[in-house]
N, C-alpha and C positions, 0 to 999 in steps of 0.2 A: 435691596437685600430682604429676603423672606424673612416675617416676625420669628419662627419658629427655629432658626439658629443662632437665638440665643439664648437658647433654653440647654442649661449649666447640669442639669439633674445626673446625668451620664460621662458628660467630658470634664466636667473638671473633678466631681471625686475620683474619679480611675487616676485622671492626671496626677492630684496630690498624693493620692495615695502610693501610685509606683512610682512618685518622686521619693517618698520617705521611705516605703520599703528598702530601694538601693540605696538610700545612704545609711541606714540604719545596718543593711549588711556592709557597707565599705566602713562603717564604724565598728563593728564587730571584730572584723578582719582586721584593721590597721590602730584605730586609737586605743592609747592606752593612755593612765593617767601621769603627768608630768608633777610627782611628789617625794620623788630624788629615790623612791622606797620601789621603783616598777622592778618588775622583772627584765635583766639583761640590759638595764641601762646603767651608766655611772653617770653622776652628777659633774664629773669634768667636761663631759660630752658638749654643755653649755657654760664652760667657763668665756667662749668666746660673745656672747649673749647677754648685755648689760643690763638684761630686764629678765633674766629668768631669776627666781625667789628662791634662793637658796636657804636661806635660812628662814624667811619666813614665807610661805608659799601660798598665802593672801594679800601680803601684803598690800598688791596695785587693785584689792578687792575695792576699795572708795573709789577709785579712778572711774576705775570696770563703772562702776553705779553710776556713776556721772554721765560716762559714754552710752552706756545704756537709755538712759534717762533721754537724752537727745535723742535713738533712736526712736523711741516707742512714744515717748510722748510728744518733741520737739518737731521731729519730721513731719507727725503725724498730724499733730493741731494747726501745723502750720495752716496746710492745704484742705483747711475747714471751710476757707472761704466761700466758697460755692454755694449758693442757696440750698441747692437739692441734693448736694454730693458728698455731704457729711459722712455718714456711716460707710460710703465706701474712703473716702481720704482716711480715715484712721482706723475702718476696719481691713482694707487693703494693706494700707502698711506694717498693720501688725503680722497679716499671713505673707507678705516677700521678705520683710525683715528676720518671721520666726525661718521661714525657709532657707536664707541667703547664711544666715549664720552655723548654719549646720554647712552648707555647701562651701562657703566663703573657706571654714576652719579645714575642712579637708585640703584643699587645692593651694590654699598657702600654703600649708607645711608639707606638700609631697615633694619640695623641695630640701627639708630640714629634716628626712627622716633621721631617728635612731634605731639601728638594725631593723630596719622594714617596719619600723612605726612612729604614728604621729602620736607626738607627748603632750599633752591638753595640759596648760598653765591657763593660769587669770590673765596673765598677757595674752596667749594665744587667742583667748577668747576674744579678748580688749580687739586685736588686730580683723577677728571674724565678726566684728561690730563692724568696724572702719568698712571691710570690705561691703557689706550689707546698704553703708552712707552710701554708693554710687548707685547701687538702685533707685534709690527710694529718692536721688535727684532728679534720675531720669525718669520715673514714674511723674514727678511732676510736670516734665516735658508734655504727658500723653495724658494724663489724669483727664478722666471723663470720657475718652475715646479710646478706650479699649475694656476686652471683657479679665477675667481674675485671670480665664487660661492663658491670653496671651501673655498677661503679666510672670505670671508665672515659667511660662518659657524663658521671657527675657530676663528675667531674675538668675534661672542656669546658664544664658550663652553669657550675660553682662559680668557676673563675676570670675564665669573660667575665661573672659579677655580681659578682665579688671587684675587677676593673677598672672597672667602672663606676662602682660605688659609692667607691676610692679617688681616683678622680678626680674628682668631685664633693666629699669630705671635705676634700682634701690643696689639690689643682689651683683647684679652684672656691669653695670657702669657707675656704683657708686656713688649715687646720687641724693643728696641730703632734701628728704622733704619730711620732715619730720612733722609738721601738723596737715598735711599732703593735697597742697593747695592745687599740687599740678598732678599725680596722680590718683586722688578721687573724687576733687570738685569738678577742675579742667574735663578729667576725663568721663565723670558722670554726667557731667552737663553737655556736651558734644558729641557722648553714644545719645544722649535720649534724643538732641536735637538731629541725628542724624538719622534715629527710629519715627522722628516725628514729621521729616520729613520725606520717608519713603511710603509713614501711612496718611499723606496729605488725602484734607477731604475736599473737594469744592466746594461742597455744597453746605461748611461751614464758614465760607471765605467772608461773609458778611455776618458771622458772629451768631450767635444762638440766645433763644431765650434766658434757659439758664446757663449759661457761661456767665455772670455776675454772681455780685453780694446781695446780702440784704446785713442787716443793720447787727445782727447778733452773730451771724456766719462770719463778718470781720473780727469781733471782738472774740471768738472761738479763735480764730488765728493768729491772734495777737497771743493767745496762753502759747501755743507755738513758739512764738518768735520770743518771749520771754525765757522759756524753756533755755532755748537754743544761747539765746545770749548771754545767760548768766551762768552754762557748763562748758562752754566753749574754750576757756581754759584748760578743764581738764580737757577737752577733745584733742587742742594742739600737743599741751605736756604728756599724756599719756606713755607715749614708748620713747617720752627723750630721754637719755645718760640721767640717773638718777643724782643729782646735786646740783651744781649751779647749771647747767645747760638747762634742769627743769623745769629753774627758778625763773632763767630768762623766757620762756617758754611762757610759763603763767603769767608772769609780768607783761612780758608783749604784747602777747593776746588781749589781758584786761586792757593796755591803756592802747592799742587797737580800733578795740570796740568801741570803745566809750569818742574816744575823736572820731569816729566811722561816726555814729551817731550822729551828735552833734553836726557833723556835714551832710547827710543824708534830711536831716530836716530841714535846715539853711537850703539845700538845694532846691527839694519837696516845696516848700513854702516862695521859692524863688521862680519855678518853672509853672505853678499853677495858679490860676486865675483868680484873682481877690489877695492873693498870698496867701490860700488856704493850705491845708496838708493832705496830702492825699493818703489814704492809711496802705494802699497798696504798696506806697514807696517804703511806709514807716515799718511793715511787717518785712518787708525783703531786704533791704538795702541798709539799715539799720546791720544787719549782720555780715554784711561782704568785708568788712573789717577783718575779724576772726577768720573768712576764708583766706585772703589776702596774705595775710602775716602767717601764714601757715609754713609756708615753704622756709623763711629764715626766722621761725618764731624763737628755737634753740640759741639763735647768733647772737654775737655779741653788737647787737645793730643799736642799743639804748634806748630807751623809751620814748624818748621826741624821734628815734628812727621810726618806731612801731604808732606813733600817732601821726605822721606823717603818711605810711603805705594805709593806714585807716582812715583817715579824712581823703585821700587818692577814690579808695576803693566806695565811697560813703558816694562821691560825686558819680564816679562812674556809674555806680550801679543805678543810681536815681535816674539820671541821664540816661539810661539803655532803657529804665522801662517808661520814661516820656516818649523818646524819639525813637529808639531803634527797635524795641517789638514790634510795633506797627509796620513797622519796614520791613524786616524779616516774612511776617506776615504775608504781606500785602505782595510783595516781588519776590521773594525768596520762596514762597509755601508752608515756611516754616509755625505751624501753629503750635506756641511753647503755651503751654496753659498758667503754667506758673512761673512765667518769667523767668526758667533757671538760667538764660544765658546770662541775664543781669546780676543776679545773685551768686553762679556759682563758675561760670563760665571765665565773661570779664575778669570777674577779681582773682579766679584761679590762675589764668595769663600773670595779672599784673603781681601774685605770688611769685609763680615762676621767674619772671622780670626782675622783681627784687633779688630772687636768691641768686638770681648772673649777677648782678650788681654787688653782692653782698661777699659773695665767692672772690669778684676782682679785687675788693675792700681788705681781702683777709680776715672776715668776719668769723670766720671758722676753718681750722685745722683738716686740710685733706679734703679742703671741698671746693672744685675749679670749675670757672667759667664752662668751659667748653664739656663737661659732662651733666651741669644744671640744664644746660641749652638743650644737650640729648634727650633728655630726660621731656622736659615742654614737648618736646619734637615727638618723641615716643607715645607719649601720655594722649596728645590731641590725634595722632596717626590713626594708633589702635583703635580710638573714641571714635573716629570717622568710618573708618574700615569696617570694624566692627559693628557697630550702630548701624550702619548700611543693610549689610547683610542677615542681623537679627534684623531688621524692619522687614525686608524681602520675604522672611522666614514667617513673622506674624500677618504678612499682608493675604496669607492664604485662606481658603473665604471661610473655613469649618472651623476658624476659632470661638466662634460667638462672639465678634465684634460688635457692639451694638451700631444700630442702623444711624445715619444724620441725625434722624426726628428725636431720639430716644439717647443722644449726649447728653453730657453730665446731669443724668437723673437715675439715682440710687434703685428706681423703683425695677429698673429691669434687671437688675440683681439679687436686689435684697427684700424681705420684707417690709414696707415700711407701712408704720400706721395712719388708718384709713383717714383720718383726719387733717394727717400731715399731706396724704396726697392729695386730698380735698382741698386743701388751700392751695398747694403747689398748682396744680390744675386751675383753682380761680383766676392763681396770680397771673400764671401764663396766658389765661385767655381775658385778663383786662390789658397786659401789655399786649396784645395782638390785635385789641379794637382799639385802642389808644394808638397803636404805630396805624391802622389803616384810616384813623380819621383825621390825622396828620397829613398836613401837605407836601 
């Protein structure tokens, strides 16, 4: 691949900017604000709506900051890890995240209009967050091998299939996932894996320089996974029935996580050599917990239920990224850079799996086996379908993909300073005479 298409000076401001011009006219034209005072709405219109703020119309404003917080900071520290890849992992995720949630809030509610308009609440937004989390799972799928423009495309096809298909789950078959373990972990972890294996490289198959850590790139993704751990709460509670379903919701999630944990280092310290810990497992899998209990986080499952599906989810996930990335990898083609099948894939499954279990239980009112199952089915269909074909769509060669040689290294993007490249460059060419004077 020629060095000179990946030079971004052209294609991707044109790209984001006639990204924002249209929505900024589809905002024009359709949103208005949801403060019960708009023009031509009456506030009965969402009496069907357990989250719309009728009387106080900030109210899920703390939530909103929570979920927030996850996005921008959570998501984004996590996938720090990479020696050279810093300023794109959380400079990337701040531009799909700032993008996704404008696109996200549209395309949810072109279902929910009020006479031909969408009514912007602090829920809506909360839900154009949510939407925003399948990206930025699947960006980990791909992180470091690909350019902003590609990401950017997949940013608009991922959430106008991430909306269809919640709509069809939620809307249309009724289907309770209320922390949405099966519609946007399941389903962002199996679009990205299915973008990342339609942009298989060969000639990454035995791994890359900088595809590793160095010693403070892990501790940067540790503030990540703290982030994400201790809001995760409010990520599950956010849009459950405001009173005791919300209360189950917070509760699950906390004692969840907390037995996720605990089994994710038992494992980590079980599977690796010395009984040491590997911090890959402790930054990911520490968290499959909160994805896990997502689906019946609302139910009335009791909290040895919800430490239960967390200690499940704490093994599993450690266990996928000993033994089964490698495999994927290796025979499959599937090069997930951040391990999201183990973190959000798996434990989105074993969500799913609880809430049919939890449904059979009667764990909650008007929620049956056989439309949770639909819902799994739906969720991973679209994610494959879809993820196929947005791959197809970015494998076209005038994106500015960067070349093999020039993975997960910030510098063919972004500015980086001169001194930082200076040692990057060292380090790479001491591991390159250390690997060729090895036997």
């Amino acid at each position: 691949m020629p060095a000179y298409s990946t030079n971004m000076r052209l294609k991707f401001p044109i790209l984001a900017l006639i990204l924002e011009l249209v929505t900024i006219l589809l905002y024009a034209l359709f949103v208005v604000y949801d403060d019960g005072e708009s023009s031509g709405h009456d506030a009965k219109d969402n009496s069907s709506d357990p989250h719309h703020e009728k009387s106080n119309p900030v109210a899920l404003y703390p939530m909103f900051q929570d979920v927030h917080v996850m996005i921008f900071i959570g998501f984004g520290f996590l996938m720090t890890f990479l020696k050279r890849y810093g300023f794109s992992s959380v400079g990337l995720n701040l531009l799909l995240a700032a993008f996704g949630l404008q696109w996200g809030l549209l395309l949810q509610n072109m279902w929910h209009m009020h006479d031909g308009k969408i009514m912007v609440s602090v829920g809506s937004m909360i839900n154009a967050d949510f939407s925003t989390a399948t990206v930025l799972i699947s960006f980990g799928a791909v992180l470091g091998k690909t350019s902003p423009v590609q990401l950017l495309i997949m940013t608009l096809l991922e959430i106008t299939t991430f909306c269809i298909n919640e709509h069809l789950a939620v809307t249309m078959l009724g289907a309770s996932d209320i922390g949405a373990s099966m519609t946007i972990h399941a389903f962002g972890a199996y679009f990205g894996l299915a973008v990342a294996r339609v942009l298989y490289r060969p000639g990454l198959r035995n791994g890359h320089d900088n595809e590793g850590s160095v010693y403070h790139s892990d501790l940067f993704a540790m503030i990540g996974t703290v982030y994400l751990w201790m809001f995760w709460p409010s990520f599950n509670s956010a849009i459950a029935e405001p009173g005791a379903a919300q209360l189950r919701a917070i509760v699950n999630t906390y004692f969840s996580l907390a037995a996720c944990t605990l089994a994710a280092y038992a494992t980590s310290s079980l599977v690796e050599g010395k009984g040491k810990l590997d911090m890959v497992h402790i930054q990911n899998a520490t968290l499959a917990g909160g994805v896990a209990v997502g689906t019946c986080a609302d139910m009335a499952i009791g909290p040895f239920g919800a430490m239960v599906i967390g200690v499940c989810a704490g093994i599993i996930s450690t266990l996928g990224f000993k033994f089964l990335s490698p495999i994927l990898a290796s025979s499959l083609g599937i090069q997930d850079t951040c391990g999201v099948h183990n973190l959000h894939g798996m434990p989105g499954i074993l969500g799913g799996l609880a809430g049919i279990l939890a449904a059979l239980l009667g764990k909650k009112e008007n929620v049956f086996p056989g439309t949770q199952a639909a819902a799994l089915a739906s969720s991973i269909g679209f994610a494959l379908v879809g993820g196929a074909i947005t791959g197809l769509i970015l494998k076209l060669p005038f994106w500015g993909q960067p070349p093999d040689q020039n993975c997960f290294d910030d510098s063919i993007y972004w500015e980086v300073p001169e001194e930082e490249e200076e040692a990057g460059e060292s380090l790479a060419h001491a591991d390159h005479s250390k690997n060729k004077s090895e036997p």
